[in-house]
TIRO-2110 file (N, C-alpha, C; in Angstrom, 1 decimal):
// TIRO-2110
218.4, 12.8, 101.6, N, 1, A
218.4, 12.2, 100.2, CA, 1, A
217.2, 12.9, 99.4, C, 1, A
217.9, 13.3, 98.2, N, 2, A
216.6, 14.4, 97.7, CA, 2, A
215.6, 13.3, 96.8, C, 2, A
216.1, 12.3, 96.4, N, 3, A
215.4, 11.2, 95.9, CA, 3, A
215.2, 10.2, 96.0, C, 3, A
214.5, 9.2, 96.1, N, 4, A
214.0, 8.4, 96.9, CA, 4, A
213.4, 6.5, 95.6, C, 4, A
214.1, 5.7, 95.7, N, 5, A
213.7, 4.3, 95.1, CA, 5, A
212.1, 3.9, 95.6, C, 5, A
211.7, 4.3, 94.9, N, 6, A
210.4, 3.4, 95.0, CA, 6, A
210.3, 1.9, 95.0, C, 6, A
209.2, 1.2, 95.8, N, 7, A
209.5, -0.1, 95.5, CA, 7, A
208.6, -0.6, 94.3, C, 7, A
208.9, -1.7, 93.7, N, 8, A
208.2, -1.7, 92.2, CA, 8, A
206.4, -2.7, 93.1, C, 8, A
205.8, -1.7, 92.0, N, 9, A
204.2, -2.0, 92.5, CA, 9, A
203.9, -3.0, 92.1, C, 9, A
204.7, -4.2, 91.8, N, 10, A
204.2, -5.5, 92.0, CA, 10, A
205.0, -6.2, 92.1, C, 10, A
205.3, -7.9, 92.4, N, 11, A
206.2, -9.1, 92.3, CA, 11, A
206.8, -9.1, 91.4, C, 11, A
208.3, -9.3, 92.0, N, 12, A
209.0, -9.8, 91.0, CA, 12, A
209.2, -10.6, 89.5, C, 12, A
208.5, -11.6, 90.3, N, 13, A
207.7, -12.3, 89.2, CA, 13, A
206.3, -12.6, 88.3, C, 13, A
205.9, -10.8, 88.8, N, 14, A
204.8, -10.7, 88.1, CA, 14, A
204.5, -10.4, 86.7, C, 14, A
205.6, -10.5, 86.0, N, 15, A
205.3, -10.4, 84.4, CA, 15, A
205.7, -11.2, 83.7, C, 15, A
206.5, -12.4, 84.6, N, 16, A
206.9, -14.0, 84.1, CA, 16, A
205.3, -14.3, 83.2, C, 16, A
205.4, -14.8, 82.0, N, 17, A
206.7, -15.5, 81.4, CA, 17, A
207.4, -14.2, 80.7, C, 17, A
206.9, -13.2, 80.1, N, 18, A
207.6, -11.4, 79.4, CA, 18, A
208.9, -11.4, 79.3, C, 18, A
208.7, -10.8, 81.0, N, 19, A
210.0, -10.2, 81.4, CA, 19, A
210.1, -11.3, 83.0, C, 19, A
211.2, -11.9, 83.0, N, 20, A
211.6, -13.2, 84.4, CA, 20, A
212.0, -12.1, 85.3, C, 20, A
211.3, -13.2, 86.3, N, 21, A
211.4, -11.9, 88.1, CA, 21, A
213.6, -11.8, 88.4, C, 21, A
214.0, -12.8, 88.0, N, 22, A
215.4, -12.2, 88.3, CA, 22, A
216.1, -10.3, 87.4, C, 22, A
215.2, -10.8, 86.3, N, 23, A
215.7, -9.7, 85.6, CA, 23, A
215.3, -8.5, 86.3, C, 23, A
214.0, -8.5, 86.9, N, 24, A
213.2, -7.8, 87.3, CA, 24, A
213.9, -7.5, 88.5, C, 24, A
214.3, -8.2, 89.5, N, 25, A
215.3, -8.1, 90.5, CA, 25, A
216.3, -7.3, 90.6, C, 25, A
217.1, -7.8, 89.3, N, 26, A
218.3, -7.1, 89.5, CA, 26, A
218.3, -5.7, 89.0, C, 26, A
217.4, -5.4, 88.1, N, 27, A
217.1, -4.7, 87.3, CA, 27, A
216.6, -3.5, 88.4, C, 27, A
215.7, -3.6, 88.9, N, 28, A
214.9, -2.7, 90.2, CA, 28, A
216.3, -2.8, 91.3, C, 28, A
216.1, -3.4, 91.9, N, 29, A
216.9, -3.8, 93.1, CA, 29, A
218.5, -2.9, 93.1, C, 29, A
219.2, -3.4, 91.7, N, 30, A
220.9, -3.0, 91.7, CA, 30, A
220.6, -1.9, 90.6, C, 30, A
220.5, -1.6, 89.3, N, 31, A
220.7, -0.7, 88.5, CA, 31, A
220.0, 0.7, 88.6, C, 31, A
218.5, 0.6, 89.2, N, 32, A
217.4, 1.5, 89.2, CA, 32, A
218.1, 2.1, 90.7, C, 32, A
218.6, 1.4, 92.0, N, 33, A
219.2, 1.8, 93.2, CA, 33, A
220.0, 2.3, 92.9, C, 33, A
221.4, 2.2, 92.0, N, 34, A
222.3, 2.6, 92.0, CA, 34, A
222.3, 4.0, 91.4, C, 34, A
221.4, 3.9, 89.7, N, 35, A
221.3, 5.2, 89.6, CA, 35, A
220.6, 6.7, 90.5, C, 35, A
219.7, 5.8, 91.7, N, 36, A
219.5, 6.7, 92.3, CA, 36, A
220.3, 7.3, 93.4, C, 36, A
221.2, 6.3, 94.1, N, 37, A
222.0, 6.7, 94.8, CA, 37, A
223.1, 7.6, 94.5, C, 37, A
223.4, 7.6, 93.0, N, 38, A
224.2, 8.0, 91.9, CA, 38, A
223.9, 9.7, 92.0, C, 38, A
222.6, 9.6, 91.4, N, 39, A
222.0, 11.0, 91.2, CA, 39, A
222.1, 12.2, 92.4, C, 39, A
221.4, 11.3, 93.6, N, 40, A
221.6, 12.0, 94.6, CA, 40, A
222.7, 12.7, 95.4, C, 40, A
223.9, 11.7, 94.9, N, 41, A
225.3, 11.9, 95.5, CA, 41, A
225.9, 13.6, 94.3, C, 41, A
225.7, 13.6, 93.2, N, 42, A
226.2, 14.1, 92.4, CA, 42, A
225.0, 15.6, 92.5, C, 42, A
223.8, 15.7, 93.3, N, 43, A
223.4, 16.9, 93.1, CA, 43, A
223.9, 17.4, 94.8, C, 43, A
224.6, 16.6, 95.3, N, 44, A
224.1, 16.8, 97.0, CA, 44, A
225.4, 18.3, 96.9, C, 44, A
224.7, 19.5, 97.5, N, 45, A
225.4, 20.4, 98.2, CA, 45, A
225.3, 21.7, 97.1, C, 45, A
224.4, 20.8, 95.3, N, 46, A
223.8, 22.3, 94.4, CA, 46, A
222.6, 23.0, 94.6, C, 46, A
223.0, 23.5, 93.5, N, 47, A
221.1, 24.7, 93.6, CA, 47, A
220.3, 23.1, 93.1, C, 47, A
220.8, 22.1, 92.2, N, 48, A
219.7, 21.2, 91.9, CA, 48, A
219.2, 20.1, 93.0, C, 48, A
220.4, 20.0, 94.7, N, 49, A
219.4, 19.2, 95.1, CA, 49, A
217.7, 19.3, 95.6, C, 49, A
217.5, 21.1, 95.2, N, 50, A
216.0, 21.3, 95.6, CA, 50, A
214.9, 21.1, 94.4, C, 50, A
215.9, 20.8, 93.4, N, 51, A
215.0, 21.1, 92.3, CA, 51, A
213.9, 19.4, 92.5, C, 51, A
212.8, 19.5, 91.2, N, 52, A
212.2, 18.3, 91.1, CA, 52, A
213.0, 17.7, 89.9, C, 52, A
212.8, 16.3, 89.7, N, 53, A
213.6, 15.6, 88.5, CA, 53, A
213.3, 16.2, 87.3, C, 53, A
212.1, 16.9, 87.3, N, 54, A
211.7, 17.3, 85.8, CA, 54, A
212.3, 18.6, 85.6, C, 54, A
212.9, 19.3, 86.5, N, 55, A
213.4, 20.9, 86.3, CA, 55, A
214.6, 20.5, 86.0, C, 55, A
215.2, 19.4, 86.5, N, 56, A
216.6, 19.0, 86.5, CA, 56, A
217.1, 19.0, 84.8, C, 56, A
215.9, 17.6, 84.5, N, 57, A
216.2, 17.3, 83.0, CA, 57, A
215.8, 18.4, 82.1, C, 57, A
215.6, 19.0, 82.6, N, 58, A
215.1, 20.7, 81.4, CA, 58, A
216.2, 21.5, 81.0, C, 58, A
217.0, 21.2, 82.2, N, 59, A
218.3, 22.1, 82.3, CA, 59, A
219.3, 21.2, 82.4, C, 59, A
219.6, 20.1, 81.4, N, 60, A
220.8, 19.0, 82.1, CA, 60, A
221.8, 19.6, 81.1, C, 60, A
222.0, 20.4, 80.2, N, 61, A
222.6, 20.9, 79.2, CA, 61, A
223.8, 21.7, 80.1, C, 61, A
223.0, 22.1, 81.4, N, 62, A
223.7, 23.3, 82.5, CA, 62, A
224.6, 22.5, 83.6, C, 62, A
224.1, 21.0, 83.2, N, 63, A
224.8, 20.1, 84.7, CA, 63, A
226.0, 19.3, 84.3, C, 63, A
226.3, 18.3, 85.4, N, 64, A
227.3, 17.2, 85.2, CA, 64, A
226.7, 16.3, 84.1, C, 64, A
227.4, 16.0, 83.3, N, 65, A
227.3, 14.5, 83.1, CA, 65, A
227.0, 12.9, 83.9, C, 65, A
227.2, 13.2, 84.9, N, 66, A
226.8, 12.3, 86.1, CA, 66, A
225.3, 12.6, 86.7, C, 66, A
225.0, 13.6, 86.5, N, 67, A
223.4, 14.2, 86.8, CA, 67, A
223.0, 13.9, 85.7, C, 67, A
223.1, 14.2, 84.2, N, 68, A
222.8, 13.1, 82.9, CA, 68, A
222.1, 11.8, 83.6, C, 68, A
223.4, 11.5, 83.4, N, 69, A
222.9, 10.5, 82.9, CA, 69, A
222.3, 9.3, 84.1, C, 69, A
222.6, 9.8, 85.4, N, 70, A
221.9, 9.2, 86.7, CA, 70, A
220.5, 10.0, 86.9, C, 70, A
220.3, 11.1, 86.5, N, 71, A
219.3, 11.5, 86.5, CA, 71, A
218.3, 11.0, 85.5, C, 71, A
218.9, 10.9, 84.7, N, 72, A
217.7, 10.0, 83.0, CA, 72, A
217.2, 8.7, 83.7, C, 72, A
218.5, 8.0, 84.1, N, 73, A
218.2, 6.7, 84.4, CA, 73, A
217.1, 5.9, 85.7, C, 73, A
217.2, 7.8, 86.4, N, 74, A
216.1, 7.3, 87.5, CA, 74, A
215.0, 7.9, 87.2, C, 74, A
214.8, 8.4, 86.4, N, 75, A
213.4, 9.1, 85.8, CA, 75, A
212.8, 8.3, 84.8, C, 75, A
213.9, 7.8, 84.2, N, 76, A
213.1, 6.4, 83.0, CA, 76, A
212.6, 4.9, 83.5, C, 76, A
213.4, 4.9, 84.7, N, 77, A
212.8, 3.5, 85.5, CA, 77, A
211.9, 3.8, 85.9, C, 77, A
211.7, 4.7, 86.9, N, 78, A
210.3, 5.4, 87.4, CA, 78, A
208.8, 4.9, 86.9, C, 78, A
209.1, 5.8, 85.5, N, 79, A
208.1, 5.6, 84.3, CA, 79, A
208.3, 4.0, 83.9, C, 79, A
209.4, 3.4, 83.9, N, 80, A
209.4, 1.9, 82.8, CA, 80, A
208.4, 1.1, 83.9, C, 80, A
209.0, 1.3, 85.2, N, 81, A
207.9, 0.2, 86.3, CA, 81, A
206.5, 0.7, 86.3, C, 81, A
206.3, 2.0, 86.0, N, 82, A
204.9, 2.3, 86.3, CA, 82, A
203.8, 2.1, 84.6, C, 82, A
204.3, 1.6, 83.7, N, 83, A
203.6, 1.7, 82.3, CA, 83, A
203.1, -0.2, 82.3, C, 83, A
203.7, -0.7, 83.2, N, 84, A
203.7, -2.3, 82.8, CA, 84, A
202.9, -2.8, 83.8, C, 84, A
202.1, -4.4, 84.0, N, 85, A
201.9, -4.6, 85.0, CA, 85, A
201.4, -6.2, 84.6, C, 85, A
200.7, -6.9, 85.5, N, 86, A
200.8, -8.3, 85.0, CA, 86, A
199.1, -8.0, 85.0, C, 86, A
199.2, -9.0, 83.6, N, 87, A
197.4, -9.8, 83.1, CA, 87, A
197.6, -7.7, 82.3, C, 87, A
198.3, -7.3, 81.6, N, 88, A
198.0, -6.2, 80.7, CA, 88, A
198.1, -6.5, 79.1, C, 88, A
198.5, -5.7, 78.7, N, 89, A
198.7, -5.9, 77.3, CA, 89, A
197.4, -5.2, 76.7, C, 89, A
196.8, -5.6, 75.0, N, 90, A
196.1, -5.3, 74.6, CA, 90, A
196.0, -4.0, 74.6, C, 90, A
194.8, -3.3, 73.6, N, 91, A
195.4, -1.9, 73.5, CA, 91, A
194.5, -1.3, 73.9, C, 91, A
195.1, 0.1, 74.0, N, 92, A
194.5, 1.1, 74.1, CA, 92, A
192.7, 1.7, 73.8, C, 92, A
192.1, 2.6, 74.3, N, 93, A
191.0, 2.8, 74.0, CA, 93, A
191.1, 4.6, 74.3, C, 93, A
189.4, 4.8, 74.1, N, 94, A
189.4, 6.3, 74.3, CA, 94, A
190.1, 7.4, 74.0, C, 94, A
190.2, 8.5, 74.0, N, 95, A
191.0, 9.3, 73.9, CA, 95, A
192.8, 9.4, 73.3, C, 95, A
193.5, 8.4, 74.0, N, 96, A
194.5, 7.7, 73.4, CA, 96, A
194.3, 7.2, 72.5, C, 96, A
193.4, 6.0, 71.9, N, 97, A
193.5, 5.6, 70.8, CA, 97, A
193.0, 6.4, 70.1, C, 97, A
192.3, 7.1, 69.9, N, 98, A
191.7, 8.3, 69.0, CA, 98, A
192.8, 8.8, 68.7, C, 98, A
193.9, 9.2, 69.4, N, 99, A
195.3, 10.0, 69.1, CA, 99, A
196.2, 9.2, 68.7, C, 99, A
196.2, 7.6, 68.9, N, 100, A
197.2, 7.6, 68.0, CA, 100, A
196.5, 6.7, 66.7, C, 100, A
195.4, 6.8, 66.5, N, 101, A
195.0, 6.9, 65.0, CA, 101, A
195.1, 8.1, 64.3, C, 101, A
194.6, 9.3, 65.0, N, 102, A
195.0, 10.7, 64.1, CA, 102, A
196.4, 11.1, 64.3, C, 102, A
197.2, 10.6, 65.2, N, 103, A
198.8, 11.0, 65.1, CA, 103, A
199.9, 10.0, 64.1, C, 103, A
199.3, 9.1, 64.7, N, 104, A
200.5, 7.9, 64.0, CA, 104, A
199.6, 6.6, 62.8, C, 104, A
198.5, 6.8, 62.6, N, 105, A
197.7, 6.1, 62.0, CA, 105, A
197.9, 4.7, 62.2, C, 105, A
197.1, 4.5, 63.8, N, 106, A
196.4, 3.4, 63.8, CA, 106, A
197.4, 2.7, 65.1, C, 106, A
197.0, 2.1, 65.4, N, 107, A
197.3, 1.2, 66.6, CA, 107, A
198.7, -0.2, 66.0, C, 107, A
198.2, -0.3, 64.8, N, 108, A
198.9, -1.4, 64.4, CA, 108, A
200.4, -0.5, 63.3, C, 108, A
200.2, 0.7, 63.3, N, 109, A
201.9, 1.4, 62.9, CA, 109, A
202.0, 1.8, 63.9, C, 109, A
201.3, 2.5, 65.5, N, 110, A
202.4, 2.7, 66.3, CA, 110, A
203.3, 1.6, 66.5, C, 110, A
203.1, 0.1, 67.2, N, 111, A
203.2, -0.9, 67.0, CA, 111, A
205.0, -1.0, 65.9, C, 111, A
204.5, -1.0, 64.8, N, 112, A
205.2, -0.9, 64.3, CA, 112, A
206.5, 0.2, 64.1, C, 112, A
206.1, 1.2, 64.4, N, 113, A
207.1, 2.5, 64.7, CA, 113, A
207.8, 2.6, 65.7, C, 113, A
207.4, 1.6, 67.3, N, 114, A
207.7, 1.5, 68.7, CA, 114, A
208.5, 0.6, 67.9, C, 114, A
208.0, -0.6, 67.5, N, 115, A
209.2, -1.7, 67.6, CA, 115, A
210.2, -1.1, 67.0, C, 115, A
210.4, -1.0, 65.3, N, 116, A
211.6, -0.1, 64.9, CA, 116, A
212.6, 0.7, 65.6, C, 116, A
211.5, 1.9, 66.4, N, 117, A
212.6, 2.4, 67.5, CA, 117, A
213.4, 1.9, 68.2, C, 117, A
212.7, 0.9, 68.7, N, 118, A
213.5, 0.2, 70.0, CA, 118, A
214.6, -0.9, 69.6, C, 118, A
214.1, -1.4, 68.0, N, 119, A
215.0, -2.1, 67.8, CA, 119, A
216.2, -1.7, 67.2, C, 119, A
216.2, -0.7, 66.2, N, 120, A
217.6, -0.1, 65.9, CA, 120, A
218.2, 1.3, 66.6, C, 120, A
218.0, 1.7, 67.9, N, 121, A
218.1, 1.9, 68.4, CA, 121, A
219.8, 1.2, 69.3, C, 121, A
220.6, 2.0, 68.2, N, 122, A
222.4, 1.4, 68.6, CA, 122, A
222.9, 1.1, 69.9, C, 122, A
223.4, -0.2, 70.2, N, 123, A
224.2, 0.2, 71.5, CA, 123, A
222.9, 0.1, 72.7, C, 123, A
222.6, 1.2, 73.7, N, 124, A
221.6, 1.0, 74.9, CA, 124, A
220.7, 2.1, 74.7, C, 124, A
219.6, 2.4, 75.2, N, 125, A
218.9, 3.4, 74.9, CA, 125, A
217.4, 3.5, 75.4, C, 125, A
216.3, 4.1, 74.9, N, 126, A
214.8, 3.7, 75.2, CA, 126, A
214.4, 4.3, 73.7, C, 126, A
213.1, 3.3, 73.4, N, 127, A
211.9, 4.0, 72.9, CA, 127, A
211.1, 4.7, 73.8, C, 127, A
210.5, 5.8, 73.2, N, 128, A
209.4, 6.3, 73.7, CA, 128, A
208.5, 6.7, 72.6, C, 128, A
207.2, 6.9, 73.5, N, 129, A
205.7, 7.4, 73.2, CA, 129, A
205.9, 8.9, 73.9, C, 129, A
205.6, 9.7, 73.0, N, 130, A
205.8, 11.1, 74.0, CA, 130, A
204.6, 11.7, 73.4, C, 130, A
204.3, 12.9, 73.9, N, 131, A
203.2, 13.7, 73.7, CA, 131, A
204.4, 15.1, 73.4, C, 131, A
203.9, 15.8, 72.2, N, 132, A
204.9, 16.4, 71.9, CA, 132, A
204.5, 18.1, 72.6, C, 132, A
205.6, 19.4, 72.3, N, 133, A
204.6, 20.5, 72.3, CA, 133, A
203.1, 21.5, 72.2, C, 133, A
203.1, 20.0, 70.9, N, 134, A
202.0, 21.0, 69.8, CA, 134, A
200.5, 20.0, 70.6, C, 134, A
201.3, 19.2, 71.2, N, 135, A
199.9, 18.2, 71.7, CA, 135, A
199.7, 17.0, 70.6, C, 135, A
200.6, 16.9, 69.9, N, 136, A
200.3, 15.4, 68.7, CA, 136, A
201.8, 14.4, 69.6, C, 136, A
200.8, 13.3, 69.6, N, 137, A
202.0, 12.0, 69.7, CA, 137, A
203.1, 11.9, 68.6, C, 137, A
203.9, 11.3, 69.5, N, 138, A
205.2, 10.6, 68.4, CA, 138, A
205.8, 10.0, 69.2, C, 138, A
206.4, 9.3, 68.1, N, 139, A
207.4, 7.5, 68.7, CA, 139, A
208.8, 8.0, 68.4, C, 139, A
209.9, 8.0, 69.0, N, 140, A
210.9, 8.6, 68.9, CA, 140, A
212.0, 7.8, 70.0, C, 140, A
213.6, 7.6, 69.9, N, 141, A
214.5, 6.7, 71.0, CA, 141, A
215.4, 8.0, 71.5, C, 141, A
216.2, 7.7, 72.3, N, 142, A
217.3, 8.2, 72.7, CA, 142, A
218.2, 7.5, 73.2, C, 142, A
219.3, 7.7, 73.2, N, 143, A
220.6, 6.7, 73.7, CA, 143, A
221.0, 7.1, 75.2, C, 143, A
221.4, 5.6, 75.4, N, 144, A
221.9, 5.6, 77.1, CA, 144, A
220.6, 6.0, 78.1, C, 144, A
220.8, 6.9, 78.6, N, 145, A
219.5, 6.7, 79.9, CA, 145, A
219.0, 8.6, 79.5, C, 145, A
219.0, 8.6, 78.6, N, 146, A
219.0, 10.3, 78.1, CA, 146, A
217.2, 10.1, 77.9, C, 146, A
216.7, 11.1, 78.1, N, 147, A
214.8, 11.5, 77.1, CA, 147, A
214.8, 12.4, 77.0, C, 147, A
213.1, 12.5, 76.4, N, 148, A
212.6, 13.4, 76.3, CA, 148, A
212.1, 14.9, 76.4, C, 148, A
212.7, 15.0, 77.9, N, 149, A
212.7, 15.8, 78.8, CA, 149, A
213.8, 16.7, 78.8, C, 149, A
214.9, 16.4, 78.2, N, 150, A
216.0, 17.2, 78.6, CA, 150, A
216.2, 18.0, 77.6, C, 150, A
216.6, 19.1, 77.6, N, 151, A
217.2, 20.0, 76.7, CA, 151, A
217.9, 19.8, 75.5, C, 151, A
218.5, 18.6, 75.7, N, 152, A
219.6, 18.3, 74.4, CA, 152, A
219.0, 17.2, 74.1, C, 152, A
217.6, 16.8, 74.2, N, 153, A
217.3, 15.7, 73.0, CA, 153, A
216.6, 16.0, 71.7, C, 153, A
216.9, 15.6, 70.9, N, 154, A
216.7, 15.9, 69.1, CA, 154, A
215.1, 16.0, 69.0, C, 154, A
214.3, 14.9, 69.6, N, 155, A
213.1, 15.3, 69.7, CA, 155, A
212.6, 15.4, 71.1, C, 155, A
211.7, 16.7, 71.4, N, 156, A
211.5, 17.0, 72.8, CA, 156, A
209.8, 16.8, 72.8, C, 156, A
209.2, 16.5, 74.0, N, 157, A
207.9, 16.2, 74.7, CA, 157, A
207.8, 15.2, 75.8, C, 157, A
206.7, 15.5, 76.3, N, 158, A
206.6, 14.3, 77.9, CA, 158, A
205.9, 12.9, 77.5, C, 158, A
207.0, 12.1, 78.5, N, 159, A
207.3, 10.4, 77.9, CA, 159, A
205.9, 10.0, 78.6, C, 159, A
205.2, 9.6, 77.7, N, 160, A
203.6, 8.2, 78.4, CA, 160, A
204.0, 6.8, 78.6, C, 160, A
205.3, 6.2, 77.2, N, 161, A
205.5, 4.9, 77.4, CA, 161, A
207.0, 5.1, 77.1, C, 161, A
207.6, 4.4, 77.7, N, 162, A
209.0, 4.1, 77.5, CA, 162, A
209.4, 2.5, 77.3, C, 162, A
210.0, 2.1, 76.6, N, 163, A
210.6, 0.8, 76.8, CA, 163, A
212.2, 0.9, 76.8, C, 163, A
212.9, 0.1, 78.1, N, 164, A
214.4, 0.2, 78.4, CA, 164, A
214.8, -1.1, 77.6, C, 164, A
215.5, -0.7, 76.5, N, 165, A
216.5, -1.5, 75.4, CA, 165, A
217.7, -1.6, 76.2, C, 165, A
218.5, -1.2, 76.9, N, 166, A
220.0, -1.6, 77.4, CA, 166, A
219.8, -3.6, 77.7, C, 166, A
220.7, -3.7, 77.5, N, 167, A
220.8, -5.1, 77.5, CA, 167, A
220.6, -5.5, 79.0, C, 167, A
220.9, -4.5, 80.3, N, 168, A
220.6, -5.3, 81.7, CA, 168, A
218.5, -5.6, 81.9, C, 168, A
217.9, -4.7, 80.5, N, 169, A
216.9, -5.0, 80.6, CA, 169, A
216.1, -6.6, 80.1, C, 169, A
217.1, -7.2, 79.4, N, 170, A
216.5, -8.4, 78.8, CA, 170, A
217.3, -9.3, 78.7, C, 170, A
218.8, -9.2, 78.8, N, 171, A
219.9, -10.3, 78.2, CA, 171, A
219.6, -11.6, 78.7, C, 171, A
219.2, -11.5, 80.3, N, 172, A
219.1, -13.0, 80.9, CA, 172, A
218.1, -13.9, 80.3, C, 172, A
217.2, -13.4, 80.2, N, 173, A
216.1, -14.2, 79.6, CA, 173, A
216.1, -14.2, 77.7, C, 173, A
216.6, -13.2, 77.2, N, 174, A
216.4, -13.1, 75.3, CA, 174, A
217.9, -12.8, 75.2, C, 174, A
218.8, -12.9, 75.8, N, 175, A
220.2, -12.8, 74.9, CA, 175, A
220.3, -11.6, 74.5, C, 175, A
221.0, -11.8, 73.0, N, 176, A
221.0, -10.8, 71.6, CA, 176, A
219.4, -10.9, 70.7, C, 176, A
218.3, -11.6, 71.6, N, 177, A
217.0, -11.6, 70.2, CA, 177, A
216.4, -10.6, 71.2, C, 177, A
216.7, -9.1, 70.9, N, 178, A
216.2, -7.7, 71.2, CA, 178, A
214.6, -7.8, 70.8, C, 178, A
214.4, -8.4, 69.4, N, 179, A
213.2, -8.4, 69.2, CA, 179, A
212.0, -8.9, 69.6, C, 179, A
212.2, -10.1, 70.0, N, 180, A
211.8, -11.1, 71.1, CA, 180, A
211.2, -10.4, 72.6, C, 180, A
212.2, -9.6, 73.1, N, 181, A
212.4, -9.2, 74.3, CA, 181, A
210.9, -7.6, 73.6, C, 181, A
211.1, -7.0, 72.8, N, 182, A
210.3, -6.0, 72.0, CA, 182, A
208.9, -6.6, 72.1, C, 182, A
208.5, -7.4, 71.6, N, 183, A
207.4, -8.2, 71.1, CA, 183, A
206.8, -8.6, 72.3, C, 183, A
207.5, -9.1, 73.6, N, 184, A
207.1, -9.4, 74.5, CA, 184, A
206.8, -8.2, 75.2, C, 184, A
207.1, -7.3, 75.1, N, 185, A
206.8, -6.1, 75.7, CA, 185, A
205.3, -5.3, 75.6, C, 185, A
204.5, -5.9, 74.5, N, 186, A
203.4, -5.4, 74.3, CA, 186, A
202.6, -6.3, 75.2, C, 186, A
203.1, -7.5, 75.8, N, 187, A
202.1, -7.8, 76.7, CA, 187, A
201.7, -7.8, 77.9, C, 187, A
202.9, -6.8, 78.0, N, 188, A
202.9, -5.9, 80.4, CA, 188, A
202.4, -4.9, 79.8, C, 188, A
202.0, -4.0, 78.4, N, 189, A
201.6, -2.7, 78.9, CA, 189, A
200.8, -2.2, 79.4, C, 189, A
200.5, -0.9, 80.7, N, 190, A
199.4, -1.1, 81.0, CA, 190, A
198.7, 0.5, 80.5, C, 190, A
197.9, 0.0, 79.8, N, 191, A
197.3, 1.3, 79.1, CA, 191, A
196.6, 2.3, 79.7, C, 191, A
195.8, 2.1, 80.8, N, 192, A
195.6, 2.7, 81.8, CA, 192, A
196.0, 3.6, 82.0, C, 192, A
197.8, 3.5, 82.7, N, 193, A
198.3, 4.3, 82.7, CA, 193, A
199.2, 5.0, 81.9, C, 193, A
199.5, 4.5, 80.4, N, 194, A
199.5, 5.1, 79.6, CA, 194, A
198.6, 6.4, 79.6, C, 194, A
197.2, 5.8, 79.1, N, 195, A
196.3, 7.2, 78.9, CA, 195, A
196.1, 7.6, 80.0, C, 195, A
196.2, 8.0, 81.3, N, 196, A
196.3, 8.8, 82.4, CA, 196, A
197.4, 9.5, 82.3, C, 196, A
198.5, 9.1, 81.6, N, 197, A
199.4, 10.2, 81.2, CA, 197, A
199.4, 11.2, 80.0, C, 197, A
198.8, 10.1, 79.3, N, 198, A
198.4, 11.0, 77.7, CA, 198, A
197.6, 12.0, 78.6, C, 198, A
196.5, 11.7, 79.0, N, 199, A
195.5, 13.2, 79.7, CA, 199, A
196.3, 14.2, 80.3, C, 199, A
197.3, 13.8, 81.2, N, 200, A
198.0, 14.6, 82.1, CA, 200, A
198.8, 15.5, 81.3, C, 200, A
199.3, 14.8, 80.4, N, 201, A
200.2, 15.4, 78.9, CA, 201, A
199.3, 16.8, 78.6, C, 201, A
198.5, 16.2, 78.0, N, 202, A
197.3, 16.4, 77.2, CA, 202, A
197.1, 18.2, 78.2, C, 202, A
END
């Protein structure tokens, strides 16, 4: 198996009240497994089962559709379990927030630019936080389990924050109030590792 489910680095019900440990369950457990069992079945016997996930999505323009979009979806859970964590929230400092006052002016329009994304963002999709080419942030979505990484997205750079808008990420606990489920999401982020990615970016 060329890729491998991580287990999520904390309890289930570690970001109750946010996000509820069922969702979190099923969410890790059935969707995040599936698409990796998915992925792996659909590269097994190419030149891409040697590749890493990030060579893959560089070149998904050259693959299946089933490597799409299993490969998005196990590369964006990856990232969505690793950005969040319990007793986080609050924002950013150092170097990150320096950048996204001089990229996006100010902590309180990223804020505002994330939520937007994530919320009219049609149908299923993610926001992200990417770090672009030129080395300036931007807030930008993509539909279905597709990013920033891949060759055929409209805006291209490497993801620091992602938030999963498909409805298996929130329906049980927020229904149709998307925004609710948004709002609550500023309080698992963990900035930390945000800005350890902005650097890595960087």
């Amino acid at each position: 198996m060329a890729f491998q489910l991580q287990p999520l680095p904390y309890a289930f019900n570690a970001l109750e009240p946010h996000i509820d440990a069922r969702t979190m369950e099923i969410h890790h457990d059935k969707h995040h497994a599936a698409y990796t069992t998915n992925l792996n079945n659909a590269i097994a016997g190419t030149e891409w089962e040697s590749k890493t996930i990030e060579e893959i999505l560089a070149n998904i323009s050259k693959i299946t559709p089933a490597v799409r979009n299993n490969g998005g979806g196990f590369y964006n859970h990856n990232l969505f379990w690793e950005v969040m964590a319990p007793n986080a929230g609050g924002t950013p400092s150092g170097d990150l927030a320096a950048a996204i006052d001089r990229d996006l002016g100010g902590f309180d329009k990223f804020k505002e630019m994330f939520s937007a994304a994530a919320a009219t963002r049609f149908g299923s999709g993610w926001a992200w936080l990417i770090v672009t080419a030129d080395k300036k942030l931007a807030v930008t979505s993509t539909p279905n389990q597709d990013n920033t990484l891949m060759d055929i997205a409209d805006v291209k750079g490497t993801p620091i924050l992602g938030l999963d808008v498909w409805e298996h990420a929130y329906y049980l606990n927020y229904q149709n109030r998307r925004p609710d489920y948004i709002g609550a999401f500023y309080n698992v982020i963990n900035w930390d590792v945000v800005a350890a990615k902005f650097a890595s970016a960087m």
